[in-house]
C-alpha beads as a LAMMPS data file, in Angstrom:
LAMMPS data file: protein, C-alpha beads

375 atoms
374 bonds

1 atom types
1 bond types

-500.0 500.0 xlo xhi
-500.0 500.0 ylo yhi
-500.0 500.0 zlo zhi

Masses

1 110.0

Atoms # bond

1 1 1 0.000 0.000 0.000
2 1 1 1.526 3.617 -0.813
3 1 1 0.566 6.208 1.407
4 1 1 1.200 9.927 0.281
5 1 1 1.714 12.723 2.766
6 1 1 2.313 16.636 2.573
7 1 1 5.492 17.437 3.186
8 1 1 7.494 20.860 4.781
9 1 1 7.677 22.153 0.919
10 1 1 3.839 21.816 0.266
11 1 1 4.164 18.988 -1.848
12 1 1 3.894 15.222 -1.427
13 1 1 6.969 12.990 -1.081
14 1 1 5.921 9.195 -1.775
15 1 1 6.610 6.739 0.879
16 1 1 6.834 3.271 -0.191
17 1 1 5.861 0.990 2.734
18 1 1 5.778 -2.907 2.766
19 1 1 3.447 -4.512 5.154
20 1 1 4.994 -7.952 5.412
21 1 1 2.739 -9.997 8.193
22 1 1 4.742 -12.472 10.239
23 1 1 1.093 -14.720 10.365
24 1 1 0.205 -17.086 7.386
25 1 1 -3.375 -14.945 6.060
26 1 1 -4.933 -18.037 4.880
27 1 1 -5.236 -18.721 8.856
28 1 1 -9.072 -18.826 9.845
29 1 1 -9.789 -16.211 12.536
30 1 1 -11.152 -17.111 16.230
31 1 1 -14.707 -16.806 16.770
32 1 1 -15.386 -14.184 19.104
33 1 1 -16.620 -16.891 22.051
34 1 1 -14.021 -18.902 21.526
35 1 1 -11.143 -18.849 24.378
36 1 1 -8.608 -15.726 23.745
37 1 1 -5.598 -16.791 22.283
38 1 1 -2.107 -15.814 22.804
39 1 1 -1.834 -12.572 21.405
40 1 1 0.144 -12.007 17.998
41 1 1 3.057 -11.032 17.803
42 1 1 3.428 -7.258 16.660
43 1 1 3.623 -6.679 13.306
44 1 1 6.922 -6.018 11.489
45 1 1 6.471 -2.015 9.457
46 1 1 9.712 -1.190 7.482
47 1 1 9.854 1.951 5.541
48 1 1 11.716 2.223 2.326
49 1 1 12.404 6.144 1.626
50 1 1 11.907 6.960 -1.932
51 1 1 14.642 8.755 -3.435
52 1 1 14.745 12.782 -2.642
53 1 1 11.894 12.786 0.290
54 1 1 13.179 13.629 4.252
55 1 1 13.141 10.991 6.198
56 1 1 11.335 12.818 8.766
57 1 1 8.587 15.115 6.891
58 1 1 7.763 18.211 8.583
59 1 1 4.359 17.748 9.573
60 1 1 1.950 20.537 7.180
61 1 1 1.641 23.935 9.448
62 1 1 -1.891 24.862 10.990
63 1 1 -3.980 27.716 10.309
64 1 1 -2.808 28.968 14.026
65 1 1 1.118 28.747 12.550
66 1 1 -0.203 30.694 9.369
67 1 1 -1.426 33.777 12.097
68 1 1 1.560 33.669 14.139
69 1 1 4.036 34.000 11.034
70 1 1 2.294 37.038 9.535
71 1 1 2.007 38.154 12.968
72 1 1 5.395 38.467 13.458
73 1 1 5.932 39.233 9.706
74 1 1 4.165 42.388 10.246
75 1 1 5.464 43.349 13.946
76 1 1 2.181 43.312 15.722
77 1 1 2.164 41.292 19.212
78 1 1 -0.098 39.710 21.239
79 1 1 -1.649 41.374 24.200
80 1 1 -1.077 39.194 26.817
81 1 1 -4.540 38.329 29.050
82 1 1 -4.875 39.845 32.792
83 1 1 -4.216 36.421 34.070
84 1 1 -1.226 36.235 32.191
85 1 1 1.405 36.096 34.277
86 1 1 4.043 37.474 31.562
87 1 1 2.033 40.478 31.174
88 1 1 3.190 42.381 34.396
89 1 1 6.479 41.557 33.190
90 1 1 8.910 44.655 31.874
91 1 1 10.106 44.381 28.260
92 1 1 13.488 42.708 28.545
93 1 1 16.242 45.493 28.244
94 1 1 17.204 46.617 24.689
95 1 1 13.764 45.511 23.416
96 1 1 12.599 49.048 21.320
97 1 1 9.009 47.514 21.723
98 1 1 6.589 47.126 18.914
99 1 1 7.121 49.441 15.627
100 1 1 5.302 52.416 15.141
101 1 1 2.777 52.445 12.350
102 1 1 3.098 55.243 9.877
103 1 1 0.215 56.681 8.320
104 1 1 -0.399 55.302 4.792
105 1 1 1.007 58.155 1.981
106 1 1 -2.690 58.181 0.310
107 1 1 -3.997 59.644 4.101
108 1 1 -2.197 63.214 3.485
109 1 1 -3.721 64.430 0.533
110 1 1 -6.702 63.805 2.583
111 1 1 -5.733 65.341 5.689
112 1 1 -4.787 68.385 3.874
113 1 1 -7.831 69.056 2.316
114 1 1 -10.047 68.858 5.377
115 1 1 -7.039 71.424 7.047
116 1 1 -7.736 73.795 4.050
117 1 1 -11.824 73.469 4.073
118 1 1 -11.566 74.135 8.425
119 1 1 -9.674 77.306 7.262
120 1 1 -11.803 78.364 4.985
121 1 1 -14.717 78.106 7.046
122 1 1 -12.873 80.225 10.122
123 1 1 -12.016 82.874 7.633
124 1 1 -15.398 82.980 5.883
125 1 1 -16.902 83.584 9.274
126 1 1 -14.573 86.032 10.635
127 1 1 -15.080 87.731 7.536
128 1 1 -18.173 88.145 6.380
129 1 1 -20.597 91.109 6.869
130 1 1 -22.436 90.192 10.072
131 1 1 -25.209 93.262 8.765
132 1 1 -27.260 95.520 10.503
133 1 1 -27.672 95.251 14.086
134 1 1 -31.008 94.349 15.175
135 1 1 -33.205 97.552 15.883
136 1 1 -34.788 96.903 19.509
137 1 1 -38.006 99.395 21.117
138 1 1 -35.356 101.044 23.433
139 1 1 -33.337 102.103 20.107
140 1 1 -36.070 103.327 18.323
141 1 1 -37.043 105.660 21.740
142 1 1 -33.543 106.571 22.365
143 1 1 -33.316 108.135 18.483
144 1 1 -36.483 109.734 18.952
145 1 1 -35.428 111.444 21.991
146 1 1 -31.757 111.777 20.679
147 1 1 -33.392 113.740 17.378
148 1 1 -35.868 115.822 19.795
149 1 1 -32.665 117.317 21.660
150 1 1 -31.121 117.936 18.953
151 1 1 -33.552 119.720 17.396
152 1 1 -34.432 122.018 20.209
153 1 1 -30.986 122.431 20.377
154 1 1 -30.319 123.802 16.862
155 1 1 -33.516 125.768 17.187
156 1 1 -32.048 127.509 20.717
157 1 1 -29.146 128.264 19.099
158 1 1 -30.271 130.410 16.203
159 1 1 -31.607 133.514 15.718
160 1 1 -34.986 134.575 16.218
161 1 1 -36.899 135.047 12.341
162 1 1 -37.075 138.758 13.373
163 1 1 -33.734 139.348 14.083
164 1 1 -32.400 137.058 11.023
165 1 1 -34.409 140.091 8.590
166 1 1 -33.214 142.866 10.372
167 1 1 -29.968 141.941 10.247
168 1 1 -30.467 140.924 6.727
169 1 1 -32.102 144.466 5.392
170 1 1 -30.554 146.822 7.573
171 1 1 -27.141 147.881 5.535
172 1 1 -30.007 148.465 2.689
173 1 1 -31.851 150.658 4.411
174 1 1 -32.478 154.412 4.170
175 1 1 -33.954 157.408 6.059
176 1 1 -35.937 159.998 3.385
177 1 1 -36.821 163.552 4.595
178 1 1 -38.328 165.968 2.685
179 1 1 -38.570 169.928 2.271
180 1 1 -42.066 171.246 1.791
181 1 1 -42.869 173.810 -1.158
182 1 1 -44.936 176.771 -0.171
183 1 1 -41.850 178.115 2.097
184 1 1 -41.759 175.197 4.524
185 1 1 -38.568 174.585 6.238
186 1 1 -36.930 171.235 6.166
187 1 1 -36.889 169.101 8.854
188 1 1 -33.807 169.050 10.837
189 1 1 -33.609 165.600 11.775
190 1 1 -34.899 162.555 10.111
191 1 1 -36.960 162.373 13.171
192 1 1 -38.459 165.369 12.607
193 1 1 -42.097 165.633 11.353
194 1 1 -44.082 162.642 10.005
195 1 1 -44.999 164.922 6.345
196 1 1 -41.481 165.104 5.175
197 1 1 -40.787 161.596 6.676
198 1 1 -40.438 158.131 4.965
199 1 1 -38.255 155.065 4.246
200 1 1 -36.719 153.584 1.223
201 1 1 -34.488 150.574 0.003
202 1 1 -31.411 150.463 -2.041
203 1 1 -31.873 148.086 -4.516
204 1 1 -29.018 148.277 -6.822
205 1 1 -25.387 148.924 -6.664
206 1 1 -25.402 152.126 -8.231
207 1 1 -27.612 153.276 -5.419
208 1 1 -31.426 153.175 -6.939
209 1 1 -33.477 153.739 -4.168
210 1 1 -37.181 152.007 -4.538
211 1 1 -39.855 153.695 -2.194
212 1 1 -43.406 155.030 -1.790
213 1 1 -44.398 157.810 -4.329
214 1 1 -46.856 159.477 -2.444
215 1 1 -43.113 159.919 0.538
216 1 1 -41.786 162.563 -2.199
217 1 1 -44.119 163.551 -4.491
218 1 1 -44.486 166.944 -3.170
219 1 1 -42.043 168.707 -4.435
220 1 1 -39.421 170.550 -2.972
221 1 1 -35.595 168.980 -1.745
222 1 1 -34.966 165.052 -0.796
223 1 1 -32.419 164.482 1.182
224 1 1 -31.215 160.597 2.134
225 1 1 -29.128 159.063 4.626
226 1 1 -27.725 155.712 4.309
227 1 1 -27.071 153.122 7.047
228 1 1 -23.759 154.418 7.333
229 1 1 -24.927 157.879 8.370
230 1 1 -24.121 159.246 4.844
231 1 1 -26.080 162.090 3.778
232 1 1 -26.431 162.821 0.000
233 1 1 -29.630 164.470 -1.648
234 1 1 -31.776 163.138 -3.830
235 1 1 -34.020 163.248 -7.057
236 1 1 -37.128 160.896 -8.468
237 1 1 -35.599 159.458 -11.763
238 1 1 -38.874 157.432 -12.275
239 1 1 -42.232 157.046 -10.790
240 1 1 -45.540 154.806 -10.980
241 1 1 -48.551 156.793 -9.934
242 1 1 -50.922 153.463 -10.397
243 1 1 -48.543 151.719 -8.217
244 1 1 -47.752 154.389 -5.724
245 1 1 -44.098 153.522 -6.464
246 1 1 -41.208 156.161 -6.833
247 1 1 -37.447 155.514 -7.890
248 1 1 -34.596 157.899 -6.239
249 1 1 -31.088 158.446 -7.346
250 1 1 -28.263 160.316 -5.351
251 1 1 -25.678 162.439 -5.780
252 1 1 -23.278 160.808 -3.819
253 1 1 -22.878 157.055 -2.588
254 1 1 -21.329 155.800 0.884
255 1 1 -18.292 153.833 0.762
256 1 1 -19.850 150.362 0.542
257 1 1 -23.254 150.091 -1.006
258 1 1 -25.263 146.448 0.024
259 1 1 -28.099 146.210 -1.678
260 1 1 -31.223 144.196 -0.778
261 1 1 -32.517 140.683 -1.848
262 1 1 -35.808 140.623 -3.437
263 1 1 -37.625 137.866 -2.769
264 1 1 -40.688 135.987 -4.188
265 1 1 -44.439 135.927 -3.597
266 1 1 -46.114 134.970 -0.308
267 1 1 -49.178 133.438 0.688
268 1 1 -52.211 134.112 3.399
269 1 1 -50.091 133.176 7.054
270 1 1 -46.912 133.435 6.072
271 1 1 -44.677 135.279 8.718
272 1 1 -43.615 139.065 7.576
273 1 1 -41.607 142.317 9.160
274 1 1 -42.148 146.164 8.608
275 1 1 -39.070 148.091 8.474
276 1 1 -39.371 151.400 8.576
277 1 1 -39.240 155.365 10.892
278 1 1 -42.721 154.960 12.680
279 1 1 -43.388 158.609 14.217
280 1 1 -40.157 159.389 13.841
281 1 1 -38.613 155.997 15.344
282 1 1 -36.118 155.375 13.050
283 1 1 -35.412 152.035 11.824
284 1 1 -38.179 150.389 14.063
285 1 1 -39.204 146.733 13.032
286 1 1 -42.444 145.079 13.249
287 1 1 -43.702 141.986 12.884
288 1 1 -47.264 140.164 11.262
289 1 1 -48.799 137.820 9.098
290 1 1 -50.070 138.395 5.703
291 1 1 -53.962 138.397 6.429
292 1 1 -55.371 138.702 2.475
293 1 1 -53.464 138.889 -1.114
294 1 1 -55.035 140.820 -3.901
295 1 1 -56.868 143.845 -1.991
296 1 1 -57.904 146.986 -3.605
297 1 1 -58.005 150.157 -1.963
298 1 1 -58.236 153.997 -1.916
299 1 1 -55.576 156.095 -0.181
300 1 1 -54.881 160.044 0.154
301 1 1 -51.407 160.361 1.283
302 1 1 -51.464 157.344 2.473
303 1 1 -54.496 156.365 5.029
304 1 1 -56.855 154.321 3.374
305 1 1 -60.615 155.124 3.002
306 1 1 -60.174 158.960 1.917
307 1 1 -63.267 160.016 -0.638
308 1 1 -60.131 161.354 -2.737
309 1 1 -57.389 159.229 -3.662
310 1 1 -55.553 157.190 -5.619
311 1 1 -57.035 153.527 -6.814
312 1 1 -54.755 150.745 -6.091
313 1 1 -54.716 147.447 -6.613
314 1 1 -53.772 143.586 -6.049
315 1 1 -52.237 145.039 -2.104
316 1 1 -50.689 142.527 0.267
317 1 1 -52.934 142.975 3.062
318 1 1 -50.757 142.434 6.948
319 1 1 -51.157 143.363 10.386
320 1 1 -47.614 143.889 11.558
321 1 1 -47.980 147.537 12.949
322 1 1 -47.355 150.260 10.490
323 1 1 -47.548 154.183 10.998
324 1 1 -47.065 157.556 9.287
325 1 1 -42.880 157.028 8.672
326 1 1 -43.212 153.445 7.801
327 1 1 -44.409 154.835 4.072
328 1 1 -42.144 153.536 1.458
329 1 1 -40.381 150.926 3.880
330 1 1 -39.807 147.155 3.150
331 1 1 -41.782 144.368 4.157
332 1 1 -39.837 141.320 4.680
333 1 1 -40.082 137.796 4.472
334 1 1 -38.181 135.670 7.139
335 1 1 -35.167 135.274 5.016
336 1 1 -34.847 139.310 5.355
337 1 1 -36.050 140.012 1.430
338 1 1 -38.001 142.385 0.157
339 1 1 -41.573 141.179 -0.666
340 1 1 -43.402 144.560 -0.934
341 1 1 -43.097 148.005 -0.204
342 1 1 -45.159 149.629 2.285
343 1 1 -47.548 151.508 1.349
344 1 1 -50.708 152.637 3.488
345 1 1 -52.720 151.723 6.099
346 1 1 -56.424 151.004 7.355
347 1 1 -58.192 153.663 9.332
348 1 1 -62.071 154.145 9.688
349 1 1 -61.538 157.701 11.198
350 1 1 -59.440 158.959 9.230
351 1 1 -56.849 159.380 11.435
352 1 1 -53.205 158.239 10.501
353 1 1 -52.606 156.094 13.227
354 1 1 -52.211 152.326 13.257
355 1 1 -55.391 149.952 14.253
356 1 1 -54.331 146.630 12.826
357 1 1 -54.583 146.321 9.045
358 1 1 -51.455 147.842 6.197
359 1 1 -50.666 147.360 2.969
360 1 1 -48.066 146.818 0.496
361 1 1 -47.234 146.646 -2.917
362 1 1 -46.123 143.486 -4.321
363 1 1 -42.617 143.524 -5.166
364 1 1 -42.976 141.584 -8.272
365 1 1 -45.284 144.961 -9.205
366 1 1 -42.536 147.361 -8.010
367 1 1 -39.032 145.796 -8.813
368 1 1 -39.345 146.467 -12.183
369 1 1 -39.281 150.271 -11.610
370 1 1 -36.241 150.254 -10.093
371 1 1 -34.210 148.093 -12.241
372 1 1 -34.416 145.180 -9.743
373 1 1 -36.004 141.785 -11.125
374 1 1 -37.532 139.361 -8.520
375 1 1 -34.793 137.075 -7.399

Bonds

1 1 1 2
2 1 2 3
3 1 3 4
4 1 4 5
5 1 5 6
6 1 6 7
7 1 7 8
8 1 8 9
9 1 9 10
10 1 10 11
11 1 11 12
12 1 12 13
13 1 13 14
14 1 14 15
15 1 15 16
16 1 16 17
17 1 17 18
18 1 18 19
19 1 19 20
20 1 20 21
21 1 21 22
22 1 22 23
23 1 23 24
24 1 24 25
25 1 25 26
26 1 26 27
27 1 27 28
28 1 28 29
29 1 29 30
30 1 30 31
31 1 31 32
32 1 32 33
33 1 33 34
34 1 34 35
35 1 35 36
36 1 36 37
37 1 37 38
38 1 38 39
39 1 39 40
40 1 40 41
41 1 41 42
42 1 42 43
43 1 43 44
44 1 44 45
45 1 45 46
46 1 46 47
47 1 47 48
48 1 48 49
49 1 49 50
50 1 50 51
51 1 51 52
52 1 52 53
53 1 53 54
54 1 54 55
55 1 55 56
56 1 56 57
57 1 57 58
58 1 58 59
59 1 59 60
60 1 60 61
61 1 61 62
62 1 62 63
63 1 63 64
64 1 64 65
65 1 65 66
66 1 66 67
67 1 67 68
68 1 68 69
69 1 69 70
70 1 70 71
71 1 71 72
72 1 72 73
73 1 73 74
74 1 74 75
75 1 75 76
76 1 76 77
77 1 77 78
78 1 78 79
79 1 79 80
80 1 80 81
81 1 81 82
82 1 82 83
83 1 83 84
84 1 84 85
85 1 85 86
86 1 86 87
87 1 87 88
88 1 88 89
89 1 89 90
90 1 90 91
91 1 91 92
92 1 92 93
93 1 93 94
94 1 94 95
95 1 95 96
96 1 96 97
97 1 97 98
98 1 98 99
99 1 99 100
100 1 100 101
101 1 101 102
102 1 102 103
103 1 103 104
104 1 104 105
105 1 105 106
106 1 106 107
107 1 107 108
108 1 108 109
109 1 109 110
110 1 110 111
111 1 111 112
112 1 112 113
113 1 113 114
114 1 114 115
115 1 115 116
116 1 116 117
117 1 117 118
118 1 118 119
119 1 119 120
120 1 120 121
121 1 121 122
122 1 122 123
123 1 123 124
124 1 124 125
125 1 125 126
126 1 126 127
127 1 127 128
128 1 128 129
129 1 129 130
130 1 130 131
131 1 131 132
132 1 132 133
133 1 133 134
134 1 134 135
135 1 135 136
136 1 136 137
137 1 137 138
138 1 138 139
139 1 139 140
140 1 140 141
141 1 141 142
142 1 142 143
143 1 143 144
144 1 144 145
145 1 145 146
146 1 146 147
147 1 147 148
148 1 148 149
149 1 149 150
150 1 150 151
151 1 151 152
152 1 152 153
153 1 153 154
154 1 154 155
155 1 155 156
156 1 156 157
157 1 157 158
158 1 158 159
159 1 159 160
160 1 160 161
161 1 161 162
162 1 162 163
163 1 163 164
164 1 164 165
165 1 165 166
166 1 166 167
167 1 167 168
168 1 168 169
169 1 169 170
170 1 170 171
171 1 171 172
172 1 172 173
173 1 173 174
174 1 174 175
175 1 175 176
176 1 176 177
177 1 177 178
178 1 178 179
179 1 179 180
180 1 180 181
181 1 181 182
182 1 182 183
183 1 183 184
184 1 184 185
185 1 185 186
186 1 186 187
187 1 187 188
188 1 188 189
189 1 189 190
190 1 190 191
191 1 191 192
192 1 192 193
193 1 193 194
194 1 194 195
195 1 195 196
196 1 196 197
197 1 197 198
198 1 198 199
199 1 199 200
200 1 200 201
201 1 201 202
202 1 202 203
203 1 203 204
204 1 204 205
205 1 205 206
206 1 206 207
207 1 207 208
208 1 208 209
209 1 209 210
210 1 210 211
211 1 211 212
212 1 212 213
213 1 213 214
214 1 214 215
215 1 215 216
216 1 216 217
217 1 217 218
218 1 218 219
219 1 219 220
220 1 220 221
221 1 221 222
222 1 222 223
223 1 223 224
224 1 224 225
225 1 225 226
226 1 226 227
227 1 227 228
228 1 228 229
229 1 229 230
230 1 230 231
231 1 231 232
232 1 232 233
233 1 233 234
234 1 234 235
235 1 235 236
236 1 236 237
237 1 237 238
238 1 238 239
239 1 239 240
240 1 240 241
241 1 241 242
242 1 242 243
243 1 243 244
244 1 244 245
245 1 245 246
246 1 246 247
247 1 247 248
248 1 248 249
249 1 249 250
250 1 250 251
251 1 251 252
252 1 252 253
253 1 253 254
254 1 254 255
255 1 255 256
256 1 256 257
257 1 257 258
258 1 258 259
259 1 259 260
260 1 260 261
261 1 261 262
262 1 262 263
263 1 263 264
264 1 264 265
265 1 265 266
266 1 266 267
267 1 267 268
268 1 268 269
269 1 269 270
270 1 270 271
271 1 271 272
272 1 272 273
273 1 273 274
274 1 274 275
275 1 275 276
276 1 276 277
277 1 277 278
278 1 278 279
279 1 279 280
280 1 280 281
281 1 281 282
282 1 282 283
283 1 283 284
284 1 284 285
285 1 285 286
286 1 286 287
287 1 287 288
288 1 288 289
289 1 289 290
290 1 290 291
291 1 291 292
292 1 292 293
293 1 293 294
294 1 294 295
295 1 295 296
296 1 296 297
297 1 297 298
298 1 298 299
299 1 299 300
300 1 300 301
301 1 301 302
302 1 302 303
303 1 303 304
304 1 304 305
305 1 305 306
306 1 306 307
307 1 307 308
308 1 308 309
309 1 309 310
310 1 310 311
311 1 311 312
312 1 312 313
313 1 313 314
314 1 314 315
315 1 315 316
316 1 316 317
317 1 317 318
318 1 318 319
319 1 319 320
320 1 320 321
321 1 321 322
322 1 322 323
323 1 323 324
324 1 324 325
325 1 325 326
326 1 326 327
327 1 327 328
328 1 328 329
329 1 329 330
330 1 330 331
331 1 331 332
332 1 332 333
333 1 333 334
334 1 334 335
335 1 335 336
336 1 336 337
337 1 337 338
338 1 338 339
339 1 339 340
340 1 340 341
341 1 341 342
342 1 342 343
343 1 343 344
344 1 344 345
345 1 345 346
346 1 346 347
347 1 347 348
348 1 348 349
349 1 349 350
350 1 350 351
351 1 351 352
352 1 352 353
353 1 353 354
354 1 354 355
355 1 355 356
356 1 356 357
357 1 357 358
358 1 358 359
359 1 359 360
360 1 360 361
361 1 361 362
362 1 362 363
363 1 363 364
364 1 364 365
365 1 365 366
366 1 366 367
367 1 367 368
368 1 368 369
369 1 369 370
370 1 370 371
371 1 371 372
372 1 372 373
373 1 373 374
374 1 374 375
């Protein structure tokens, strides 16, 4: 019989073995009643090696020898159980333990990315616009209040309307006296005598002065001084009877000449200031509200409701105070520009005193006489 077994090298090596039995076969076998006989004698096994096999094969390795080898093939070590009793013992001196396991060369690409994505993120957050702060009910009162300050503030701080026009007209301003015909002396003063007493407004830079006609027409010598004090006479260069409007020229001129600003229309309410030399008060100011646009009227010399007169028409109708010297004096918007020129005023007795109601002409009706468009 030839039995084959796997040798150290993974292949079979042939063994040739002889069974040679020291017993004749053909011997009949003993019934298993009868008596036991003596046992046999062992029998004789020689092996005959077949050329180029070991005489002692290596026995093929288990699958536990396969784990150990590639165990140790690939450093890794066996983690010795708690009841181990090598397992509390130190590593033998010189031993430089188990090798460390580098990280495979396809894990840094990797790595890398995921670095560069985190540090995009940060700086996208750190960066971008975080927007408007969410407005709260506290914020919204604290502007409010913040703006309300401020504003009275501001308003605290400036000038009064009033004193913003009068500032405004008064370089352009002008005192006209008058010498009577008929052997009347002039006045000595500009505060002297309400008939030979008006106002006026220079309204160019070659001095035109625009006024009221009915402040010169009666003949005789005009004399003006400016806001400077300089005195110069006088002479009507034009006139608008219809209009009660009169233009002056002088003989001489002050050293700086600042004329006025005309100014536009106004409307019913709108805040206004008479400028003129009330009974003799020179440069006195007043201040009204335009209370009707478009009036027609009568006036002698001017005090309205006179049987004999002059017709005018399309007044500004006020009631900022006005008197005999304001004739021929601006009336002002809040800016300080010339919006009419003063002209009369309302009396049911005929008497020439103030009782709450003037008039002036519009200056878009009287510019035009002195040279002086609307601005």
């Amino acid at each position: 019989m030839n039995v084959v077994q796997g040798g150290a090298g993974g292949y079979a090596a042939p063994l040739a073995a002889t069974y040679r039995p020291l017993m004749d076969q053909g011997a009949p076998r003993t019934p298993r009643d009868a008596a036991p006989s003596p046992s046999p004698s062992p029998i004789e096994m020689s092996f005959e090696v077949l050329p180029g096999s070991s005489p002692d094969p290596a026995p093929r390795p288990g699958l536990l020898d396969r784990s150990r080898e590639l165990a140790g093939r690939f450093g890794a070590r066996r983690r010795p159980a708690p009841s181990d009793p090598g397992a509390s013992q130190p590593s033998p001196p010189g031993d430089p333990g188990p090798p460390a396991r580098a990280l495979p060369s396809r894990t840094w690409p990797v790595a890398g990315a995921a670095l560069v994505v985190v540090l995009l993120g940060m700086w996208w957050w750190l960066a971008r616009d975080p927007g408007p702060p969410q407005i709260t009910r506290g914020d919204v009162t604290a502007a409010v209040d913040e703006g309300i300050t401020r504003a009275q503030e501001e308003a605290r701080a400036q000038p009064p309307d009033a004193a913003t026009a009068f500032r405004t007209i008064q370089p352009s301003l002008v005192v006209i006296t008058t010498q009577l015909t008929g052997g009347a002396s002039p006045a000595p003063a500009p505060t002297r005598g309400a008939s030979g007493l008006g106002a006026g407004t220079v309204v160019n830079a070659d001095g035109t002065i625009l006024t009221a006609l009915h402040v010169v027409d009666g003949g005789g010598r005009i004399e003006v001084t400016f806001a400077d004090g300089t005195r110069t006479p006088a002479r009507i260069t034009d006139q608008q009877p219809e209009k009660d409007i009169a233009v002056l020229s002088v003989e001489r001129l002050p050293e700086l000449v600042v004329p006025a600003v005309l100014g536009g229309g106004v409307g019913i309410g709108d805040d206004v200031f008479a400028v003129g030399n009330p009974l003799g008060l020179t440069y006195s100011l007043s201040a009204g509200v335009v209370s009707a646009l478009g009036r027609d009227i009568t006036v002698d010399d001017g005090i309205v409701g006179t049987r004999t007169g002059r017709q005018l028409q399309d007044l500004i109708q006020f009631d900022a105070a006005v008197n005999p010297g304001n004739s021929g004096g601006p009336l002002l918007n809040r800016a300080g520009q010339v919006v009419g020129v003063v002209t009369g005023l309302a009396n049911p007795v005929e008497q020439a005193f103030f009782i709450g109601i003037g008039f002036a002409v519009p200056i878009e009706s009287a510019g035009g006489a002195g040279g002086a468009p609307p601005k």
